[in-house]
N, C-alpha and C positions, 0 to 999 in steps of 0.2 A: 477617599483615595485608596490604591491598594499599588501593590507593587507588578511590577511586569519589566520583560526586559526591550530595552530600545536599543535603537542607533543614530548615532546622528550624520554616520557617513557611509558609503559601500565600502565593503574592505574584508579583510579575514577573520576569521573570528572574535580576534581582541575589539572588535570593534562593538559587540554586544556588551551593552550595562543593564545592571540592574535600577530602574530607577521608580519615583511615583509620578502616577499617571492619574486620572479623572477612570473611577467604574465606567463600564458600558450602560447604557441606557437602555434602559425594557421597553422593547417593541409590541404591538398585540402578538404574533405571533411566535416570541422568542419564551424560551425557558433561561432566567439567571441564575447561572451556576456557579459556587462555590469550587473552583477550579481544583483538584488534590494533586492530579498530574496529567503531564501532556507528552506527546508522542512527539520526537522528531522526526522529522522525514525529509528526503531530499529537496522535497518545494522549499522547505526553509534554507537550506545554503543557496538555491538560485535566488531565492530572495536577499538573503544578506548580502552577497555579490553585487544584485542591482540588474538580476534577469528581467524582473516585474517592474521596474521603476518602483516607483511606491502608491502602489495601486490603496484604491480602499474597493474591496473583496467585497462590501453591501455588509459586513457583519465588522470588522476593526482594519485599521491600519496597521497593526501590531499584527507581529509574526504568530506565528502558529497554526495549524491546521485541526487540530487531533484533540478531545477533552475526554477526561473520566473526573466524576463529580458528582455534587450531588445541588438539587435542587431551589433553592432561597426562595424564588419568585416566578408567577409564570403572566404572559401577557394576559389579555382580556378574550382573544380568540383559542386559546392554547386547550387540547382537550388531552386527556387519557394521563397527563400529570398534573404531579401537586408536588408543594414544598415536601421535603424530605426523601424524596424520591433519589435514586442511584443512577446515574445513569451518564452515558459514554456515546460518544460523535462524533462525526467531520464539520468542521467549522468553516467561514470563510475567513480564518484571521481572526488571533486574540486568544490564541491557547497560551502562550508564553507569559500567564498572568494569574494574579489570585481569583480573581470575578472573569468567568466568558459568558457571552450570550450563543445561545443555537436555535435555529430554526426547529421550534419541535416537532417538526415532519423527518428531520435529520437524526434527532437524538433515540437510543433505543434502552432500554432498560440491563443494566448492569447481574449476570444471572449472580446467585445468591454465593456461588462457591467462589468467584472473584472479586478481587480486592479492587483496589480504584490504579495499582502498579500497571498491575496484569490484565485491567481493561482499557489503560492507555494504548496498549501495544494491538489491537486488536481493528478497530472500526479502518483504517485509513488500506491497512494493505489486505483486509480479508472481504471487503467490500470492492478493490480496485481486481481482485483476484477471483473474485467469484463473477464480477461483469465479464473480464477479461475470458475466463475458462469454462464455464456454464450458460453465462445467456449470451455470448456470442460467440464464443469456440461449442456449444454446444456438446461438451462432452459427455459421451454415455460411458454406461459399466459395459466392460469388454473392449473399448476402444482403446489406443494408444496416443501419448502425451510428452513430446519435448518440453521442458520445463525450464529454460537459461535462466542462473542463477537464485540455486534451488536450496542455498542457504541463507540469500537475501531476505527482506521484509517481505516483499509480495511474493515473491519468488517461493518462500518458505511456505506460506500462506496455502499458495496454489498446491503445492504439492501435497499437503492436506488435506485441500478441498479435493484433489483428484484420489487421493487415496481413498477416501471417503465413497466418494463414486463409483471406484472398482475399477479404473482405468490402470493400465501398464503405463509405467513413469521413470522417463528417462528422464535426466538433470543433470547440466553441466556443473560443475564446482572442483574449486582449487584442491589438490591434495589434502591441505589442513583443514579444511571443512566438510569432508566426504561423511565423516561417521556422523556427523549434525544433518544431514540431508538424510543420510541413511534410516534414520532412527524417528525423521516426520513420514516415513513411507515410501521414499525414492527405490525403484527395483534396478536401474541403472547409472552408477555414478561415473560422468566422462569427467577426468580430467583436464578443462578446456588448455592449459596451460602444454602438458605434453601430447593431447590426442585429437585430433578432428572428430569432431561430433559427428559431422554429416557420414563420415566412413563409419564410424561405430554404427550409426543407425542402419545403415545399408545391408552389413553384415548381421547383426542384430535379429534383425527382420527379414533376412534373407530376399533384401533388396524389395523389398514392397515399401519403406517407408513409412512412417508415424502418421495417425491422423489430423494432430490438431501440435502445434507447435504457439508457445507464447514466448516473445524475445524482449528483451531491454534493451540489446545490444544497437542495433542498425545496420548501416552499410557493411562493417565488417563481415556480417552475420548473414545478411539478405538471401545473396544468390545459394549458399548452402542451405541457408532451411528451406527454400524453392526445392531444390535437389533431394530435400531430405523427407517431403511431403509425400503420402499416399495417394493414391486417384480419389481425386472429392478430398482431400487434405483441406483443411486452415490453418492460415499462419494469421495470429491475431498481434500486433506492433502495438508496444504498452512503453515501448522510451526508445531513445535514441543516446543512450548513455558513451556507446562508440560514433558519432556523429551520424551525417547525412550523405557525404559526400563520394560519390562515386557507385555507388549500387547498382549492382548489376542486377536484370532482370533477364531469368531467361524464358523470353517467351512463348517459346517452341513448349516448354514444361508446364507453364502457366496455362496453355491453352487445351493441350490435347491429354492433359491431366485432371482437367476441369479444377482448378485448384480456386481458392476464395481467401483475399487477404484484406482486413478489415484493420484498422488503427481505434484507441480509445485512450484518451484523455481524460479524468475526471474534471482536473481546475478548470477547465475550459468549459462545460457544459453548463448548461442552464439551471437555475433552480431548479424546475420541474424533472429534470433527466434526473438531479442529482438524487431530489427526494425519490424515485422512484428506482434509482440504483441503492437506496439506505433501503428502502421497503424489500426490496428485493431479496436481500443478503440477510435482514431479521427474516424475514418467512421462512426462507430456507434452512440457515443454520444457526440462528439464534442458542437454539435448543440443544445442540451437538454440544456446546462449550458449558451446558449445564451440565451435562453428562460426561463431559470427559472428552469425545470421539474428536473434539477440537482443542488443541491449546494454546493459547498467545506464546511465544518465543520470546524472552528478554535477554537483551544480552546485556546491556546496563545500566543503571539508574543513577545521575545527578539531578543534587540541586538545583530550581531555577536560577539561584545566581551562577552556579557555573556551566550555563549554557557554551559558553565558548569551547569550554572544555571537550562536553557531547558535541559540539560541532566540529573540533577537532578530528574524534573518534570516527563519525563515519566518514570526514573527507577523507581520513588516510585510510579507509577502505578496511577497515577492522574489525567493524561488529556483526558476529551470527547473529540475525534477530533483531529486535527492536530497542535503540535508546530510549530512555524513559525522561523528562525529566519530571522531579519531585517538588512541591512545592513547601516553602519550610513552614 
């Protein structure tokens, strides 16, 4: 048995306990891990809620996405690990526990100067950030990069990864969190709250526009980042955080600007997409966060039993960075 946290209804946060549950069962291909700590992330409030029904993810029916840990057990097909090994993932369900299982095509090795905290915070938004702004925003060094919500998880993430790149980096963020944006690499901080993005960019640029824009937002956002694109522009749609409804499209600007706007989802993709978006993000930047050039953001660390609590935090929209939670 180990512990993990359940629910037994959709509802607000009080509705997560801590209870025991039956370990996961080792597949050929899974690694079983000693769970230390797990990331929360927004999939888990639309889960709590009752967005997913109560799906089983191929990997637990227990919440979680995100694991740093270390090794116990590995399947029969499982190659390139062993017990004792360090190592940090996207799961399909079942971070919110002592024991998870991962698909070892998924999991990647924990580099030596990070802890099992600070490598929670890391696989879910610099993986969804690196698909989102290198392999299909395609950004190069020299280009230019709108970034909405450049103090968030992904959001932070990206502006990293673009720093890194040597791309000019625009990102929208609230007043209180301009110096947190500032200080991952951001070269212009809008304040979405008092200033129109699209106008800064225009003036900015001297009306030529940004090349590659990544948004959370949605319909609110839509027809401005259209407007705020360069000729051959992308706008890559990574949530719909402001909804769906009413989006303008203008297509007089879509057409004779040659613009390109693509969507990406991770939970939705297939194994095979997924493990080749995890391979992807080790190849590339694995190595930066042994060195430094990368760092996880934490904003704050609870115990798995006071999951409710982390769930609390980011519904009311309060944390720079990544919740953590700790296992005791």
């Amino acid at each position: 048995m180990m512990k993990a946290i359940t629910f037994e209804d959709f509802g607000t946060p009080d509705v997560l306990k801590l209870a025991e549950v039956e370990k996961p069962q080792l597949r050929p291909e899974d690694l079983l891990i000693r769970t230390y700590a797990a990331g929360v992330n927004r999939a888990d409030l639309t889960h709590r809620k009752g967005g997913y029904g109560r799906p089983d993810f191929g990997d637990s029916t227990l919440m979680g996405l995100e694991i740093a840990g270390e090794v116990i057990a590995t399947g029969d097909a499982v190659t390139g690990y062993r017990p004792g090994d360090r190592v940090m993932g996207i799961v399909g369900g079942g971070a919110y526990a002592e024991y998870s299982r991962i698909d070892y095509r998924m999991a990647m090795p924990i580099p030596d100067n990070l802890d099992y905290i600070q490598a929670a915070a890391i696989t879910e938004v610099f993986v969804t950030a690196h698909e989102a702004l290198i392999h299909l925003g395609k950004l190069k060094a020299g280009e230019s990069v709108l970034i909405h919500a450049g103090a968030g998880g992904v959001g932070g993430a990206a502006v990293q990864l673009a720093r890194a790149t040597g791309a000019t980096i625009f990102t929208t963020v609230k007043a209180a969190n301009q110096e947190q944006a500032r200080l991952l690499g951001a070269d212009w901080l809008i304040d979405y709250q008092n200033e129109d993005f699209a106008e800064v960019v225009h003036k900015a640029t001297d009306g030529k526009g940004v090349d590659l824009i990544l948004d959370f937002i949605g319909a609110p956002y839509f027809e401005r980042n259209i407007n705020a694109l360069a000729f051959g522009g992308r706008l890559i749609q990574i949530g719909i955080m402001g909804g769906i409804d009413n989006a303008k499209i203008p297509l007089d600007r879509l057409l004779y600007r040659h613009l390109h706007i693509a969507g990406t989802v991770m939970k939705s993709r297939s194994q095979d997409v997924k493990h080749a978006m995890s391979r992807r993000f080790r190849e590339h930047w694995l190595a930066s966060f042994a060195n430094g050039v990368l760092i996880p953001v934490i904003d704050s660390v609870y115990p798995l039993s006071d999951a409710a609590a982390a769930h609390q935090r980011m519904e009311a929209g309060l944390n720079v960075g990544k919740i953590v939670l700790k296992m005791d």
